[in-house]
VOGU-3710 file (C-alpha; in Angstrom, 3 decimals, decimal comma):
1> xxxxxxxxxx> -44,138/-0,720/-30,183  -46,944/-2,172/-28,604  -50,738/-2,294/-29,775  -52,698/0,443/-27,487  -55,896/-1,782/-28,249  -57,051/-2,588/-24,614  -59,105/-5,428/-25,469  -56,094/-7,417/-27,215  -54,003/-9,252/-24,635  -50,266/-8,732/-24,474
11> xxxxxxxxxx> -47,436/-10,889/-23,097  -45,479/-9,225/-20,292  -41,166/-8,872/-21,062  -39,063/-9,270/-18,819  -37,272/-5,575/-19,021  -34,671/-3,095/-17,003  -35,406/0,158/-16,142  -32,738/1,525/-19,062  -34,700/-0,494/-21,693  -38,300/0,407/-21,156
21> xxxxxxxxxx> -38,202/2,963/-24,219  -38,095/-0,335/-26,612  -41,565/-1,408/-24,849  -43,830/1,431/-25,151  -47,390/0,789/-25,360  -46,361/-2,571/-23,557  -46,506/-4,629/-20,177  -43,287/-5,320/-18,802  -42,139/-6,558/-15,804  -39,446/-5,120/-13,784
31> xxxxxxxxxx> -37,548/-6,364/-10,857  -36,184/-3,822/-8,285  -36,296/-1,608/-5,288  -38,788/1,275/-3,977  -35,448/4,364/-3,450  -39,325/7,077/-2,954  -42,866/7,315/-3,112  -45,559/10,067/-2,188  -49,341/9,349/-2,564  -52,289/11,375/-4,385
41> xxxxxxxxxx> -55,635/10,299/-2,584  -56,114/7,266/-5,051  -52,787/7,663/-6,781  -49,414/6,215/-5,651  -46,132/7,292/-7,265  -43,399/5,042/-6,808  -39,467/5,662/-7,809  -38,394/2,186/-8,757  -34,814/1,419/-9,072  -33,347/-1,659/-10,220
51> xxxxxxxxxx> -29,644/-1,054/-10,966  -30,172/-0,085/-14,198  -31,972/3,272/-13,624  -35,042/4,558/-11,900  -38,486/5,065/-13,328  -41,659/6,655/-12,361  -44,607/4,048/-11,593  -48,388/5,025/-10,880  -50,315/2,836/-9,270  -53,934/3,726/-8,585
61> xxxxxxxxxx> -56,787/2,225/-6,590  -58,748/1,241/-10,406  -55,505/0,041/-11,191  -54,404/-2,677/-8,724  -57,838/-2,888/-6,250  -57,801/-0,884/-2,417  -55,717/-3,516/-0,547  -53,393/-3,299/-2,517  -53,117/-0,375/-3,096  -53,229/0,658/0,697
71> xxxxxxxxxx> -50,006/-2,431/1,227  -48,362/-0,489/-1,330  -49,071/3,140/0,337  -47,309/1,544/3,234  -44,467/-0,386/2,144  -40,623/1,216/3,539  -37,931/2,611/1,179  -35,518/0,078/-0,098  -38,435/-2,823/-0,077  -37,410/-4,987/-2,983
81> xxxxxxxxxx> -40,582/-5,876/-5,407  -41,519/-7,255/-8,919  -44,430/-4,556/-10,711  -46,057/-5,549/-13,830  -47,395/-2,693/-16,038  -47,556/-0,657/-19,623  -44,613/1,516/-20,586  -45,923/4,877/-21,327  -44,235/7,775/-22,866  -43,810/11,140/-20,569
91> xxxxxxxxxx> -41,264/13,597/-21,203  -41,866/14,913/-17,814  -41,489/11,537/-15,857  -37,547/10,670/-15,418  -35,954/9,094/-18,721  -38,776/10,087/-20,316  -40,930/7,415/-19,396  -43,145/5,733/-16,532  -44,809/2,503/-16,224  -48,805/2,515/-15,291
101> xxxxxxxxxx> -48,764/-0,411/-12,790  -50,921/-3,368/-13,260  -49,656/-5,965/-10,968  -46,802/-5,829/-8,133  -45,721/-8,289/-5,732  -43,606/-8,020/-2,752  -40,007/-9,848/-2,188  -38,684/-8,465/0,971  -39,847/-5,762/2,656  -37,406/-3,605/4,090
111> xxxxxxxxxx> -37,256/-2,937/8,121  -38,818/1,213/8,791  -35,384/2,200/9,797  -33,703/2,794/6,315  -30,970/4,746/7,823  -30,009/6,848/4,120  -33,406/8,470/3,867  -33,961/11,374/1,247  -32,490/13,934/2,874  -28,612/15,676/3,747
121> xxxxxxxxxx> -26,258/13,058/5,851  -22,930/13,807/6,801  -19,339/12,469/5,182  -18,792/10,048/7,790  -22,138/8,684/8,429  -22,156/7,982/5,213  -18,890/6,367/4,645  -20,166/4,370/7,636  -23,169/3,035/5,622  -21,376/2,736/2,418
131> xxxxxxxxxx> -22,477/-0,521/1,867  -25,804/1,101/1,258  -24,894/4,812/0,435  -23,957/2,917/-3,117  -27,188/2,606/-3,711  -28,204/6,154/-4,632  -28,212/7,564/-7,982  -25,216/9,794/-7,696  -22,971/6,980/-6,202  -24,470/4,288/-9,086
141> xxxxxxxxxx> -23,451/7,152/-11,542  -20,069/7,789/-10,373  -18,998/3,725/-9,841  -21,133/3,332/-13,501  -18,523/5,749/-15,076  -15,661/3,744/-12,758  -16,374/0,490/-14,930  -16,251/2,276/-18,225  -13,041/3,646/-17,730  -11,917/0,516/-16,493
151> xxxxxxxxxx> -13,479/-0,740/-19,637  -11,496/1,776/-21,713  -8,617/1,181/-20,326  -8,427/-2,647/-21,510  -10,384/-1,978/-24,587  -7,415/0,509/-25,574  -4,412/-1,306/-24,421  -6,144/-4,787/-25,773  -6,430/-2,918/-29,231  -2,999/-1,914/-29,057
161> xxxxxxxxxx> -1,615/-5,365/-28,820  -1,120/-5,348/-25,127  -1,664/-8,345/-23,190  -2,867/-8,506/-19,877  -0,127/-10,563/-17,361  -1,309/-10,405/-13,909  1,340/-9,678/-11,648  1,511/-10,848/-7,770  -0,113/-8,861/-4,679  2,280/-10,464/-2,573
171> xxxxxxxxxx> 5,941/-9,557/-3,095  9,457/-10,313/-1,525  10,643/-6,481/-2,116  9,860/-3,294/-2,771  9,085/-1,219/-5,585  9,522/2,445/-5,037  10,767/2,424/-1,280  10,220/0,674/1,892  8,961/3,366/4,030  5,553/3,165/2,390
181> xxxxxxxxxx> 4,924/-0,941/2,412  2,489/-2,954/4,587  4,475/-6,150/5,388  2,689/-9,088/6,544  3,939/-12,842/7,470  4,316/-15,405/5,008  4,807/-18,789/6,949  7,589/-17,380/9,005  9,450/-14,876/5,825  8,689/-11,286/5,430
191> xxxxxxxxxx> 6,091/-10,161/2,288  5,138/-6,820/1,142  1,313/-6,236/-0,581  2,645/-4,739/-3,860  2,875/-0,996/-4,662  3,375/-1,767/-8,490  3,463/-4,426/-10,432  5,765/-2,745/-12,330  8,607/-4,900/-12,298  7,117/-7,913/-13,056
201> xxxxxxxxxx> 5,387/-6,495/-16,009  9,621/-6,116/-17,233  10,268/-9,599/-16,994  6,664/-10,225/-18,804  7,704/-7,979/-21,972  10,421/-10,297/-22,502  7,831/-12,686/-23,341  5,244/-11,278/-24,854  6,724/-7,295/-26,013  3,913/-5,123/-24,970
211> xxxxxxxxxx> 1,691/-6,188/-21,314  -0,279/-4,399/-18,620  -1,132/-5,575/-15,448  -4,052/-4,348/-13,989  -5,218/-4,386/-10,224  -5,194/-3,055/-6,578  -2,219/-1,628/-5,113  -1,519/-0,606/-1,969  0,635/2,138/-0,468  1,039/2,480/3,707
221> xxxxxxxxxx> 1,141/6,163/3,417  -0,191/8,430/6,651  -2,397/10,864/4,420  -5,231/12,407/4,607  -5,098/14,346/1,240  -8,372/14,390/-0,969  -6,174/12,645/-3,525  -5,104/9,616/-1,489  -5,825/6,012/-1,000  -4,815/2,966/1,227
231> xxxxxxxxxx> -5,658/0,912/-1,401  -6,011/1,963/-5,105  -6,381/0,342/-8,664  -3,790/0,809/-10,967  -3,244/-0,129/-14,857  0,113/-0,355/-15,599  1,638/-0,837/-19,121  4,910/-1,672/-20,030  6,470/-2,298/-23,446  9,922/-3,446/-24,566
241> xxxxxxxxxx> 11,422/-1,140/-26,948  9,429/1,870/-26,170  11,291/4,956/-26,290  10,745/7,858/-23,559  8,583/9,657/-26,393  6,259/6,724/-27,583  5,617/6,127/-24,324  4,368/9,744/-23,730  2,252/9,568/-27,231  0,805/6,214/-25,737
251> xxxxxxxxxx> -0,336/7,865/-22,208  -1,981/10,807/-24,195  -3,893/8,354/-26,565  -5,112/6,559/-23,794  -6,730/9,044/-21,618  -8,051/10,842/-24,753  -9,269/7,367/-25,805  -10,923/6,880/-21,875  -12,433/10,675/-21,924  -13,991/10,237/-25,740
261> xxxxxxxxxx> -15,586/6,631/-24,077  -17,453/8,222/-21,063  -18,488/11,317/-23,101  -19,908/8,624/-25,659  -21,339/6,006/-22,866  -22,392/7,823/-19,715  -24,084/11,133/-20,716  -27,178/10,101/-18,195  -24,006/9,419/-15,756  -22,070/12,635/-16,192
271> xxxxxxxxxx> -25,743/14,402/-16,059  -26,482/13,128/-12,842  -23,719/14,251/-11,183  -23,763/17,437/-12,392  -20,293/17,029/-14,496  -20,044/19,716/-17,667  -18,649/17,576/-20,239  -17,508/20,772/-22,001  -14,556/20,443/-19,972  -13,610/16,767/-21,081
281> xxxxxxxxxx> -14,690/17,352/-24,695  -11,262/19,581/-25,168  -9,321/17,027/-23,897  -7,480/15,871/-27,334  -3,987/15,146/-28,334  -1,518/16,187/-28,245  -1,022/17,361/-24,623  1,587/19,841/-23,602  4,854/19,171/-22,286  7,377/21,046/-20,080
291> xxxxxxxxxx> 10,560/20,024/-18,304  10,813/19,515/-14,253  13,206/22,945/-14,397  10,871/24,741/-16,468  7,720/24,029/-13,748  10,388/25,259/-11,335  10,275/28,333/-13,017  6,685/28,481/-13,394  6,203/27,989/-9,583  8,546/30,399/-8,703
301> xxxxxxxxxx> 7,270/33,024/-10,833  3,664/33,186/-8,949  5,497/33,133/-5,979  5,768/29,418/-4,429  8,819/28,967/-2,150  10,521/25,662/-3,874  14,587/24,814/-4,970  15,762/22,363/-7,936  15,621/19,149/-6,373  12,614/19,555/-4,171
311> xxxxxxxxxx> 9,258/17,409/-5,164  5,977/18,541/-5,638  3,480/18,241/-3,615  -0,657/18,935/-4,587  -0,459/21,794/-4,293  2,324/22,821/-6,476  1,050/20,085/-8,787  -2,579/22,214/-8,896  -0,806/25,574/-9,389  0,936/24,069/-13,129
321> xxxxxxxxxx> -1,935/22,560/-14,179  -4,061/25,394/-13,879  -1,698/27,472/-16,644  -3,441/24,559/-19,256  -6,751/23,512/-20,310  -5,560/19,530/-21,173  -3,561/17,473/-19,051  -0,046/18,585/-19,089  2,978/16,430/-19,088  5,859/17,415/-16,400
331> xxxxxxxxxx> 9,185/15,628/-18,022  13,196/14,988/-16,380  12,850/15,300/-12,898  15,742/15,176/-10,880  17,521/11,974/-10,253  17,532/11,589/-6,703  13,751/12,030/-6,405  12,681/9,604/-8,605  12,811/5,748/-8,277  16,167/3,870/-8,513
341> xxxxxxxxxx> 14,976/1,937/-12,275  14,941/5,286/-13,773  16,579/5,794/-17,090  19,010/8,527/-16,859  18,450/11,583/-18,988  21,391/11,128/-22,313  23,647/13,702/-21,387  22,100/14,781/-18,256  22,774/12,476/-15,711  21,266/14,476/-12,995
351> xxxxxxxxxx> 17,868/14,102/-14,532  15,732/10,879/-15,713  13,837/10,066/-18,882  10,351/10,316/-16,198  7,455/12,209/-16,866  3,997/12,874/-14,485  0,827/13,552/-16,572  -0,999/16,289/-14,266  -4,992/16,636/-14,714  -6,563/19,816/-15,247
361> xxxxxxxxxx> -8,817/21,623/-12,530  -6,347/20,966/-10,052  -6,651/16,887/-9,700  -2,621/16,319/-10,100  -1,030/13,547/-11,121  -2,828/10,656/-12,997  0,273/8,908/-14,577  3,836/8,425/-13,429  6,023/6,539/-15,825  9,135/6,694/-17,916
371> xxxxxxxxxx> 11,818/4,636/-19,700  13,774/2,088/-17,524  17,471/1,574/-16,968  18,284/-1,573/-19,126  22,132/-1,506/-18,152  22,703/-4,489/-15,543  25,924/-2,526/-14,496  24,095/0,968/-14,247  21,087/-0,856/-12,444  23,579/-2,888/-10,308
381> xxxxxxxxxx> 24,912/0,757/-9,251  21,517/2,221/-8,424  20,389/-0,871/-6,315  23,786/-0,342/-4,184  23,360/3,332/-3,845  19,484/2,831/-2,641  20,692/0,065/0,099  18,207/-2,395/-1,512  18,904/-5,839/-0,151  20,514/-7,420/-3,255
391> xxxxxxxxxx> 19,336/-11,238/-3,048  15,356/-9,718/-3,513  16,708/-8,106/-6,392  18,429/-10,796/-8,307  15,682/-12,113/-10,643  15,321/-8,070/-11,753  19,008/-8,026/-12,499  18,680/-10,757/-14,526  16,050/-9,150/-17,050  19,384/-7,220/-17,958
401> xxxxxxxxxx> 21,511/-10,149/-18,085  19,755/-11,832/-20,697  18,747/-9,769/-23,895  18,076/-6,824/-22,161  16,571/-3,778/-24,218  15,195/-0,382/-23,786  11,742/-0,340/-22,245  9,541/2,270/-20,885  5,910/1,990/-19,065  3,786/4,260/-16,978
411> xxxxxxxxxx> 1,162/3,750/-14,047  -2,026/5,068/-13,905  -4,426/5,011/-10,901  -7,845/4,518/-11,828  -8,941/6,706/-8,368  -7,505/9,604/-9,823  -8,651/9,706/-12,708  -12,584/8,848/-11,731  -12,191/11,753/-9,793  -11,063/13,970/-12,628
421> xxxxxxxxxx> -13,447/12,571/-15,270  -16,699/12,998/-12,731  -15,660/16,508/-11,226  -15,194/15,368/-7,830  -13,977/16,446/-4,634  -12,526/13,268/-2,695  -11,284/9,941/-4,058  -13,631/8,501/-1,386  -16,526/8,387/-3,990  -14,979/6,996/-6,654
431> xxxxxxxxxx> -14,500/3,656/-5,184  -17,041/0,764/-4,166  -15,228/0,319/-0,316  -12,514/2,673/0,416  -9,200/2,816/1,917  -8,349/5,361/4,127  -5,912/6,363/7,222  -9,042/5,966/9,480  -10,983/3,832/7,471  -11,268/0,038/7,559
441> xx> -14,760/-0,937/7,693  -17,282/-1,643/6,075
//
């Protein structure tokens, strides 16, 4: 707290926007960019932003002199600029304070045709000028809460002895099926950008026991689903040893660890976009749990048209999760839907030790995971019976060749679950630069 003595001169701190409230009473000097103003006859009101948050500045003719003031009056939205001023308390102002400008200087001014101005814009022009639509509030709030649960994620898995083993972008083979791969030339042999780095993370247990790899996947898929991605981040841990169960205890830990994190970190976040955290605060362990056949069931008792052996799609994935108030775990789904590393259900061959954590208020599926085959003669089997070209394969074979041991793991895609934590209606938001079937640029 500052002296409010006028005569007694002050230094000037270097501050952001979310650490005024430590300066009251004192000059500071902030660094951003002018997102508003209106004017008062001799009394400007600027919204600065500088990354951090916005703040209310007033800047009056007595303050700062009439040419400046009047070069101020005029300058475009998005200028970037340095003001110099006292911190003053205002409950009314936003973040409950606003800074009485002294001093301001100019770095760039910004060209008068600002094409986001402060008004309604359509989907696509916006996606169009995403490289500055990410500058508004509710897109800083929703990619702020992005990095936390990215943060949460490692913080978790680091604390649970994981360690973090990169795995490749570029891969000889597929993961879960071919039909879904981009494939691109590697000086003159056939690659694939990586759907998972799943099975690398198996041959990285052997090392180290428990390891998650951690980074953008990518899945050729023609959809145009409010749930879908070209290109997606994923966290994936795997650990050797890890029975079916343990790994479902893990998965519910986690996201109860990520949702406790944003409720605790980004309640100016969650604000601005409107997001009840009433919701999220229920979200505890443990979550419930009910068998592929028994979501069958379910389905067919309000009246959706499905069979055994059919998968879901988003829809039927919205219509269980709606029966429960926490995400729900769907466990042994059939065999033949799921991918050929499966471990087969003990006694129940025609099911697999897989599970699909589905998000309340119809987001679907966050995690996919389950415990891996670790017989090199079973696994040998399954590679045969998917036609997977054997000689890509080899290296994987060998993980059960040489001390093999049970192992389970799951995915989780960091999209999904951004969209789920913030309330939102489209993965589109809930990434920097997206993806999409029609989408390349910027």
């Amino acid at each position: 707290m500052c002296s409010t003595n006028s005569t007694t001169e002050h230094p000037i701190y270097d501050a952001t926007v979310s650490k005024v409230g430590a300066y009251e009473n004192c000059t500071v000097r902030l660094k951003g960019w002018l997102y508003n103003k209106r004017s008062s006859g001799k009394i400007i009101f600027i919204i600065l932003r500088d990354g951090t948050g916005i703040i209310q500045c007033v800047a009056s003719v007595n303050g700062i002199g009439q040419d400046e003031f009047e070069k101020l009056d005029k300058l475009n939205q998005e200028s970037s600029l340095i003001v110099e001023g006292v911190v003053k308390k205002d409950p009314r102002a936003p973040g409950g304070y606003e800074l009485e400008v002294k001093n301001y200087y100019i770095v760039s001014e910004a060209f008068d045709d600002y094409p986001i101005t402060l008004k309604e814009h359509g989907i696509e022009f916006l996606l169009d000028n995403r490289h500055l639509w990410i500058r508004t509030p509710r897109q800083r709030a929703i990619l702020t809460i992005r990095a936390q649960i990215v943060k949460a994620c490692r913080d978790f898995l680091d604390k649970e002895g994981f360690v973090n083993v990169d795995a490749p972008i570029l891969t000889p083979s597929a993961c879960e099926g071919t039909t879904t791969l981009f494939s691109t030339d590697y000086f003159g042999e056939k690659a694939y950008l990586s759907q998972s780095g799943q099975l690398y993370n198996e041959a990285a247990i052997m090392a180290f026991g428990k390891v998650y790899c951690f980074g953008p996947t990518f899945r050729a898929e023609k959809s145009k689903t409010r749930r879908h991605l070209i290109e997606f981040w994923m966290v994936e841990p795997e650990a050797a040893f890890m029975t079916f169960d343990e790994m479902l205890v893990l998965e519910e830990n986690m996201v109860t660890y990520i949702v406790e994190h944003v409720l605790a970190n980004c309640q100016n976040e969650l604000s601005e976009i409107g997001r009840d955290p009433e919701k999220l605060s229920q979200v505890k362990p443990p979550f419930p749990r009910i068998t592929y056949s028994d979501a069958v069931d379910l389905l067919k008792r309000n009246g959706v048209d499905i069979s055994w052996g059919d998968d879901f799609g988003a829809a039927d994935e919205t219509a269980i999760a709606k029966e429960f108030a926490k995400p729900v775990f769907v466990t042994h789904y059939p065999t033949k839907i799921k991918a050929f590393y499966m471990q087969p259900t003990p006694g129940d061959p025609e099911t697999v030790l897989g599970a699909d954590l589905l998000a309340p208020e119809g987001y679907g599926e966050i995690i996919g995971g389950g415990e891996r085959i670790y017989d090199y003669h079973l696994l040998l089997e399954r590679i045969h019976e998917h036609n997977l070209p054997l000689e890509d394969y080899e290296w994987y074979l060998d993980l059960r060749k040489y001390g093999s041991v049970p192992h389970s793991g799951f995915g989780m895609g960091i999209e999904r679950v951004v969209a789920w934590i913030c309330g939102l209606g489209h993965v589109r938001e809930t990434i920097p630069f997206p993806r999409m079937l029609n989408r390349l640029r910027p």
